[in-house]
VMD Tcl script that draws the C-alpha trace (Angstrom):
set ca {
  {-30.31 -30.93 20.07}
  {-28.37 -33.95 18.33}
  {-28.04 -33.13 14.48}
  {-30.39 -36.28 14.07}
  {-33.26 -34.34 15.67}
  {-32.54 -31.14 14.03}
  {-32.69 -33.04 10.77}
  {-35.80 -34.90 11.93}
  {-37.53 -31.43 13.41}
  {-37.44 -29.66 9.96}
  {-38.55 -32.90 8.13}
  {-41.87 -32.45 10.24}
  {-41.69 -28.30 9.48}
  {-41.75 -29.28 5.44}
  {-44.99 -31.46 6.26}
  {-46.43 -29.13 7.85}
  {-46.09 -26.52 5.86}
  {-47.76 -27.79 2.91}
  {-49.97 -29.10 4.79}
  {-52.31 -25.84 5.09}
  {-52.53 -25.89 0.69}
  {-53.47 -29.58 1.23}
  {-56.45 -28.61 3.65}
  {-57.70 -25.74 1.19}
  {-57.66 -28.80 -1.18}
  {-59.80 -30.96 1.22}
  {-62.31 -28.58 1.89}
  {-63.59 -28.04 -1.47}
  {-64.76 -31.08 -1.86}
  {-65.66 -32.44 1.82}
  {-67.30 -30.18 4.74}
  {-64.24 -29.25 7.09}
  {-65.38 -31.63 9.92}
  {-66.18 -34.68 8.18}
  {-63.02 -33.74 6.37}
  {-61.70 -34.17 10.00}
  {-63.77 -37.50 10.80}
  {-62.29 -39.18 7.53}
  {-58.67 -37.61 8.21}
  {-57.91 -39.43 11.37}
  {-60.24 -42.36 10.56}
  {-57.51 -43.29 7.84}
  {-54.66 -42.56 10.24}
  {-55.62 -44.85 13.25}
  {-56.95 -47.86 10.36}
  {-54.70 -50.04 9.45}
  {-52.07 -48.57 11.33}
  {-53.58 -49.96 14.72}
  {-53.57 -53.18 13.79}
  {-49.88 -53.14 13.25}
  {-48.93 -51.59 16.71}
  {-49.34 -52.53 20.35}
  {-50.94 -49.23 22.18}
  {-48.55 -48.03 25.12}
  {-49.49 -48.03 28.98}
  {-50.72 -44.90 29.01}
  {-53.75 -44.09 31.02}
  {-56.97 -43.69 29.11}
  {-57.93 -40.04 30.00}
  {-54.22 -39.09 28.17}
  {-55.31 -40.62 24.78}
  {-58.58 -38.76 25.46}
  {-56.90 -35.70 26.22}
  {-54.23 -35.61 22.83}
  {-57.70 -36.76 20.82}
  {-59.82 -34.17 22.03}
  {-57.33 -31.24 22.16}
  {-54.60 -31.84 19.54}
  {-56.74 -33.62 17.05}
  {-60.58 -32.63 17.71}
  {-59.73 -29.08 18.79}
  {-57.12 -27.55 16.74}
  {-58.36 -29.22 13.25}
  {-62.12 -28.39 13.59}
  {-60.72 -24.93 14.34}
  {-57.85 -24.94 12.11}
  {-60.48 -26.86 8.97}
  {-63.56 -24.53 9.49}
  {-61.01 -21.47 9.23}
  {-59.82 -21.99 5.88}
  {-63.26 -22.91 4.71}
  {-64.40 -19.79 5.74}
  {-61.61 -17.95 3.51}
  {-58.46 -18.20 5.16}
  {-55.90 -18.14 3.10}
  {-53.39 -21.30 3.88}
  {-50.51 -19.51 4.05}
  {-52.01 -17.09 6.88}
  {-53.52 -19.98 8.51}
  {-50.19 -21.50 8.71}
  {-48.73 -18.24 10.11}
  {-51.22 -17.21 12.76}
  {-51.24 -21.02 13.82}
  {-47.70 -20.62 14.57}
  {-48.77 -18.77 18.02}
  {-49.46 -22.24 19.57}
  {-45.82 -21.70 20.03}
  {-46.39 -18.35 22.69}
  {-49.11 -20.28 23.94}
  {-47.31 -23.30 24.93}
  {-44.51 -21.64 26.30}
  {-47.03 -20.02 29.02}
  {-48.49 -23.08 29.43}
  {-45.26 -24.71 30.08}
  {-43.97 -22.01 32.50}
  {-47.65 -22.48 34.43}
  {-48.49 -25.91 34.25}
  {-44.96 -27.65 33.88}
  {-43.06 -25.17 36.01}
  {-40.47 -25.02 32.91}
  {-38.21 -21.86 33.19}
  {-37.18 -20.18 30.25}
  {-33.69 -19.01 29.26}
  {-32.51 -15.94 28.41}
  {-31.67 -16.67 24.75}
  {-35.08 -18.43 24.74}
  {-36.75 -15.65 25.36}
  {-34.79 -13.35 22.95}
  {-35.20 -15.82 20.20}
  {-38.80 -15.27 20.75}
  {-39.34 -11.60 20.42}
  {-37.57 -11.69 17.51}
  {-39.26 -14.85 15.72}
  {-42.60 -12.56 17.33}
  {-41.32 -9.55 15.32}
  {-41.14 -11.61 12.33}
  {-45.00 -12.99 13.23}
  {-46.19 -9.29 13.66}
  {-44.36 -8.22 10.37}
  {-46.12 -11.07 8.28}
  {-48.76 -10.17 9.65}
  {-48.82 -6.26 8.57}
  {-49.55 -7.29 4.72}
  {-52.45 -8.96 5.78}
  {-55.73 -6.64 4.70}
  {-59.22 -6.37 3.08}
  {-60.41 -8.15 0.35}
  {-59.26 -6.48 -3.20}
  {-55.93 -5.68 -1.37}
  {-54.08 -8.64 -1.97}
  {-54.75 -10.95 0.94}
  {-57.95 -11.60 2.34}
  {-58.21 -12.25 6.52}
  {-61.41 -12.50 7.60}
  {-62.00 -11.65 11.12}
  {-63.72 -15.23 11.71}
  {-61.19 -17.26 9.94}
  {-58.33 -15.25 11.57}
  {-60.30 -16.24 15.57}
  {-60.45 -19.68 14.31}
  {-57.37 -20.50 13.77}
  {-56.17 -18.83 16.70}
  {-58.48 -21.07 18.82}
  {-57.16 -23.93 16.64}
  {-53.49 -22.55 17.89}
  {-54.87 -22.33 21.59}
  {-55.94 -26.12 21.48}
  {-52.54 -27.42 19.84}
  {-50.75 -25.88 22.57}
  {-53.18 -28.25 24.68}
  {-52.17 -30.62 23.05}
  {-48.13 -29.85 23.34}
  {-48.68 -30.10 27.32}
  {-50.35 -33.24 27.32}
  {-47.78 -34.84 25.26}
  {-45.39 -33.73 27.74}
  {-46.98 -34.93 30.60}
  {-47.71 -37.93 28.58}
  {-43.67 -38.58 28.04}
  {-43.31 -38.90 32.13}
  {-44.87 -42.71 31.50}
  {-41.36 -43.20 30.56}
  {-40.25 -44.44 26.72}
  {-42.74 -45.38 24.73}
  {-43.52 -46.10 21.10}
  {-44.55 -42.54 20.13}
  {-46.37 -43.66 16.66}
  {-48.22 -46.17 18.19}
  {-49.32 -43.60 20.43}
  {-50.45 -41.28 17.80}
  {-52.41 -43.88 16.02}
  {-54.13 -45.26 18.64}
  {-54.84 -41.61 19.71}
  {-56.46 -41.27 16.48}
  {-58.77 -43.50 17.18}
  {-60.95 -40.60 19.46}
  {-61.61 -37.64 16.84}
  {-63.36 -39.80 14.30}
  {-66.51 -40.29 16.58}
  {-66.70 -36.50 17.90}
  {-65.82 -34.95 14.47}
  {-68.73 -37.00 12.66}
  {-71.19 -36.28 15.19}
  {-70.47 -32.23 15.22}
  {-70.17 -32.96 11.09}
  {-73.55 -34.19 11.17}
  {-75.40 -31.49 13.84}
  {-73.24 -28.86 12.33}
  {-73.18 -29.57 8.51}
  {-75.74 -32.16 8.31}
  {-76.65 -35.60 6.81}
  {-77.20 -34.39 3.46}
  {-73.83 -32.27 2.86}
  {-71.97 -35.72 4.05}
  {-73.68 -37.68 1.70}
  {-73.26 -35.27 -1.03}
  {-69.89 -35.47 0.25}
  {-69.42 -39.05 0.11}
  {-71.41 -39.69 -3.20}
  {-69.29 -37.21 -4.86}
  {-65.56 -37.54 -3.38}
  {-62.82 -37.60 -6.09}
  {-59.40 -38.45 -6.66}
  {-57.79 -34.99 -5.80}
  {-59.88 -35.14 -2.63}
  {-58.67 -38.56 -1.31}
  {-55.29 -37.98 -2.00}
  {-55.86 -34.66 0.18}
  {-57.20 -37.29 2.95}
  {-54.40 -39.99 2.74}
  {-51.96 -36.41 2.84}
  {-53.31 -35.34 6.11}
  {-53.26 -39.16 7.73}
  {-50.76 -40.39 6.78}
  {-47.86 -37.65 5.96}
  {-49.35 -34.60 8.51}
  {-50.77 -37.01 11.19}
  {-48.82 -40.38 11.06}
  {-45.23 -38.89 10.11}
  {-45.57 -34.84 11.23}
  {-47.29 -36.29 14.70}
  {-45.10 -38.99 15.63}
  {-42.07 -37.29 14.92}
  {-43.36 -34.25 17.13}
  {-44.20 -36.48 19.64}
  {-40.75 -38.15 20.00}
  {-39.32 -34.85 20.13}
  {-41.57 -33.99 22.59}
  {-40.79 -36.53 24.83}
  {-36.98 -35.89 24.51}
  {-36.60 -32.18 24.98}
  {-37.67 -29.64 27.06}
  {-40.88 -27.98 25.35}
  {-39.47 -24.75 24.89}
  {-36.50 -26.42 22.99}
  {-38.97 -28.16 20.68}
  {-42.08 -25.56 20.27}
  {-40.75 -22.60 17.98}
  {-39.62 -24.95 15.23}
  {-43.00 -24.95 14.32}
  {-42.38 -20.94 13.74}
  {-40.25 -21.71 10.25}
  {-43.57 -23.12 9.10}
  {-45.40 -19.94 8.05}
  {-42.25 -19.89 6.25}
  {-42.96 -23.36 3.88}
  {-47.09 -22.22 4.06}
  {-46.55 -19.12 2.55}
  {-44.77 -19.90 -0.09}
  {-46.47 -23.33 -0.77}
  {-49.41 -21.10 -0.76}
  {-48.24 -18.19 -3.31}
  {-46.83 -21.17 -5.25}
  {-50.05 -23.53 -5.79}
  {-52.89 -20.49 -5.00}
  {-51.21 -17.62 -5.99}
  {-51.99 -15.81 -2.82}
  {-50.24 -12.36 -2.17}
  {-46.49 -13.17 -1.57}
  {-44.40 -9.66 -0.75}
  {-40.88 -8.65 -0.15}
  {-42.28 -8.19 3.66}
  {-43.35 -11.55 3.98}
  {-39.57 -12.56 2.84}
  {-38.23 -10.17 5.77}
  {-40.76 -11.51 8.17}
  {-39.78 -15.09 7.09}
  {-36.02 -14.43 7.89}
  {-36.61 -13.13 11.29}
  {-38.53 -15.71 11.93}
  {-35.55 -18.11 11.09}
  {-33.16 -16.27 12.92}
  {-35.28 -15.77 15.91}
  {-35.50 -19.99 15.66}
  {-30.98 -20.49 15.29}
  {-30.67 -18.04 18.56}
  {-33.44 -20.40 20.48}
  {-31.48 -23.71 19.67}
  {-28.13 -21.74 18.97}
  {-28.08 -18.64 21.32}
  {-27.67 -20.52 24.69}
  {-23.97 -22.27 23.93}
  {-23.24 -19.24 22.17}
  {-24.06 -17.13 25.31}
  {-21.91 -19.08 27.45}
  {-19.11 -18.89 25.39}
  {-19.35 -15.42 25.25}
  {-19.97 -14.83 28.82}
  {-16.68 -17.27 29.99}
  {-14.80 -15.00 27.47}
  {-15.83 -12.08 29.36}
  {-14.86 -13.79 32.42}
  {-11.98 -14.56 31.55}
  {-11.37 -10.81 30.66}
  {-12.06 -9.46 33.68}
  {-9.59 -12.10 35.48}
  {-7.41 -11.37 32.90}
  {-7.63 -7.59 33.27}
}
mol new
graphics top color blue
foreach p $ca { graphics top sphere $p radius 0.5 }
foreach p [lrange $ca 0 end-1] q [lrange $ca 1 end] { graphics top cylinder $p $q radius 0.2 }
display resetview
């Protein structure tokens, strides 16, 4: 990966990470899926009017709408408003990454390399040694059995979402912004009708009526920063690399979440979350870093043997 991406890929990790402290934010003062409805609302408007959508077939901006956008934020939303605490929503969210990478090797026929795969288990070590401090209320950190199925369902549909973006990318170049934003134009629609079956017309205007400055500039965060920048950014880097080059960046997350989240919340932040956090990092270098290294290694042994 060119130093340009690298530099671009953790630009989107940083946005992403405080992202989960800015949807704890949200969803105090809106219900989590008109929070949704109002999110991408502001993303696709202006934006649209700026940008010329690309040739892509309808059913794909249906498709990135329904499963990126729809699914993994009325998951991901509900979650944390059921008493997930952001910076373990932004860890167990991180398993879109396993998820895509089986979806890949099924649907996309992608093979994965060894180093790949060995950057995985140990980035999945640091995942399952995070998640070891997790534990009952009064201990700490709170997981709730609901919020912790949600936002793996949330993870489930953003690795959805990861294929479609690939397949999307076979269209040839595009504009990969304008492609977000005019996806953005689906969720609003679905998200306001389950808002209004699920959460009802009075709790959105109560909502509405009631909305204040800290909540807004939770909204304009989440369009504009999370969707506009953090999506269009993945998107291009979607499009130019191999998914299972691109997919456990998003595992250095948890890292930014956690912290954002001890920082702003003061939720439980151990010396084992610290460990976790560095596996997870050096589980990402030997996935982008391992396979030249490899190489190198294994010509040197070649040349070894010849030599010997």
């Amino acid at each position: 990966m060119r130093p340009k991406d690298l530099a671009l890929a953790l630009l989107v990790i940083l946005v992403w990470g405080v992202n989960f402290a800015v949807i704890k934010v949200g969803v105090v003062g809106v219900p989590p899926l008109l929070l949704g409805a109002l999110r991408f609302a502001l993303a696709a408007f202006p934006a649209l009017l700026f940008m010329k959508p690309p040739k892509v077939p309808l059913r794909w901006y249906l498709a990135y709408g329904l499963t990126i956008s729809v699914g993994q934020f009325a998951f991901l939303f509900t979650a944390i408003h059921v008493g997930m605490p952001s910076g373990l929503a932004s860890l167990v969210l991180q398993s879109q990454s396993f998820f895509t990478l089986l979806l890949a090797a099924w649907w996309l026929k992608e093979r994965w390399q060894a180093n790949q795969m060995a950057g995985l288990l140990l980035a999945a070590c640091g995942l399952v040694l995070i998640g070891s401090a997790a534990g009952p209320a009064g201990a700490g950190v709170s997981m709730p059995l609901l919020g912790f199925l949600l936002t793996v369902a949330a993870a489930v549909m953003w690795a959805c979402g990861n294929i479609v973006t690939r397949t999307v990318s076979r269209y040839g170049p595009m504009n990969q912004l304008a492609f977000v934003v005019w996806a953005s134009l689906v969720p609003p629609l679905p998200f306001l009708a389950l808002s209004v079956v699920i959460e009802g017309p009075d709790a959105i205007a109560s909502a509405m009526q009631h909305i204040g400055w800290s909540t807004f500039a939770a909204i304009a965060y989440l369009a504009w920063a999370a969707t506009l920048l953090g999506y269009g950014l993945w998107t291009h880097l979607m499009s130019r690399y191999a998914t299972n080059r691109v997919a456990p960046f998003t595992l250095l997350v948890p890292v930014v979440g956690l912290t954002t989240g001890w920082l702003v919340f003061g939720e439980a932040l151990r010396p084992v979350h610290f460990a976790g956090g560095a596996l997870l990092m050096a589980g990402l270098l030997f996935n982008v870093l391992g396979g030249p290294l490899m190489t190198r290694w294994m010509a040197r042994v070649q040349q070894h043997r010849n030599a010997g």
